[in-house]
N, C-alpha and C positions, 0 to 999 in steps of 0.2 A: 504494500500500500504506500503512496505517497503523500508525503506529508511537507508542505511550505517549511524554510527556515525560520519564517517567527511560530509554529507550534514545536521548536525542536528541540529542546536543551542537549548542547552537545559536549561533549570534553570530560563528561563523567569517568569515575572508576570506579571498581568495587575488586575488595584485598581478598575475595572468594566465598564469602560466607554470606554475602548480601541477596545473591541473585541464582538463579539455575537456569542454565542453560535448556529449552524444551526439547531441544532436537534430541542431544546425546543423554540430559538429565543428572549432569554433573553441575556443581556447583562451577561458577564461570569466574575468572579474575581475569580481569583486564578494562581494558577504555568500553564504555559503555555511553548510548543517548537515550533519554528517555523522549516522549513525545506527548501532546497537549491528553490524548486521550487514555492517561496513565500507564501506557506500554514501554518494556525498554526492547534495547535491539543490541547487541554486539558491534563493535567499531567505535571510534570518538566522536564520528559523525554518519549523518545518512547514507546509506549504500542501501542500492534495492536486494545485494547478496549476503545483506547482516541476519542473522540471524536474534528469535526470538526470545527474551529472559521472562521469566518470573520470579516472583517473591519464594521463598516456601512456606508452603501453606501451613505446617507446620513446628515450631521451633524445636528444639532439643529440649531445650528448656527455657528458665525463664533467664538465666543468665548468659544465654546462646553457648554453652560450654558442654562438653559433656558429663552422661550424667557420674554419680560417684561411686564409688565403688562401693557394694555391697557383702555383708556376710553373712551367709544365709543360715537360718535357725532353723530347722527341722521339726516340723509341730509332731503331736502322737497320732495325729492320721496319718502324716506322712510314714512314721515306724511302721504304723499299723498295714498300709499300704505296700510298703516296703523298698519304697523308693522317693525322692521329690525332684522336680525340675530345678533346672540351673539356666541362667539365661546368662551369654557372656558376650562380647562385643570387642572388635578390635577396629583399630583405622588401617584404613585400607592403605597401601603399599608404608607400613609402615612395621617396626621387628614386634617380635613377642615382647617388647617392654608396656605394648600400650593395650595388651591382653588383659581385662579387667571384667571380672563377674558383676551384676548390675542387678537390680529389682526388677519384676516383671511390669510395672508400669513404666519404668523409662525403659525396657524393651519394646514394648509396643509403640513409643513413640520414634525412637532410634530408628526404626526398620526403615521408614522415609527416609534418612539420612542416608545419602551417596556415599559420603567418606566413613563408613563405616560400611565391617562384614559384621555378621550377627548371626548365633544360633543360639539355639534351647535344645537341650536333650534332659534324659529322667537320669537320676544318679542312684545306683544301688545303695540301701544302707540298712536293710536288716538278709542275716541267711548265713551260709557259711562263706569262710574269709576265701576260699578257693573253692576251683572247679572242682567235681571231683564225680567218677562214673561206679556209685556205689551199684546202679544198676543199670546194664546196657538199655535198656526200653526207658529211662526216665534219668538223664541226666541232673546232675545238680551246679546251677552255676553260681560260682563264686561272687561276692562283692567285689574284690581286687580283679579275677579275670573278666567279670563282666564292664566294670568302669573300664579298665585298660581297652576293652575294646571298642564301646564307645565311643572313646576319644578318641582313637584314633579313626572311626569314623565322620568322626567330627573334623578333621585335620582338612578334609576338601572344603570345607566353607571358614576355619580357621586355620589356617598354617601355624604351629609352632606349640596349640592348644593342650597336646600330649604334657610339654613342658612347663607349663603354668600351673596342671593339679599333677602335683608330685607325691600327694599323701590318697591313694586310691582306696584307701580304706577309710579317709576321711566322713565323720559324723555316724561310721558305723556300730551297730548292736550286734 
């Protein structure tokens, strides 16, 4: 669409956090112009081959950071149950330092977040500490071999996740 030079404010920027790019859906850094009918566009100025920004629709939170890291409390359904979810979040191309387990309300909001990968899986925590085949027709899997395994299914959406819970028998009975 074309737009006159007096609807255009041009020569903006934004440091990556402001805007999203609609095409690819990454957050967008660089020169940006906005236009009279609240839209921005990629470039410092008009080009009919800029591309479209939005706002996001929703923050991280209230302080635009992410959220904090969590420690998670195992209620007695969860025992009872025999297992509870884990929600954990890393920033994308970034190492295992920024691997941090999270509350399942700032997981739910995170998952819009681009610069973030994000999973949930169930974590054993009541049974026996290993696997073990007391009998071939009904195996019995362990806490420790069941988390190890897990995670490391979990490593396609988290790389490095194996190495963040080092206590596999953690919160176990």
């Amino acid at each position: 669409m074309y737009y006159p030079k007096s609807e255009i404010t041009s020569n903006l920027y934004t440091s990556g956090t402001e805007l999203i790019n609609t095409v690819t859906g990454e957050y967008y850094k660089g020169p940006y112009y906005a236009t009279s009918d609240g839209k921005f566009y990629t470039g410092s100025d008009y080009s009919p081959s800029a591309q479209e920004l939005r706002k996001p629709t929703t923050p991280i939170n209230k302080e635009g950071s992410t959220p904090a890291t969590y420690i998670a409390q195992p209620t007695a359904d969860d025992y009872s149950n025999g297992f509870f979810v884990r929600y954990v979040i890393k920033r994308v191309n970034s190492g295992i330092e920024t691997i941090k387990e999270i509350k399942e309300q700032d997981y739910n909001t995170i998952q819009r977040n681009p610069l973030y990968s994000f999973t949930s899986f169930k974590w054993k925590i009541t049974g026996a500490m290993f696997d073990n085949m007391l009998n071939i027709n009904q195996p019995v899997y362990g806490i420790i071999n069941t988390n190890k395994r897990t995670l490391l299914g979990e490593e396609k959406k988290i790389p490095g996740i194996s190495k963040f819970f080092i206590n596999l028998a953690q919160y176990s009975k």
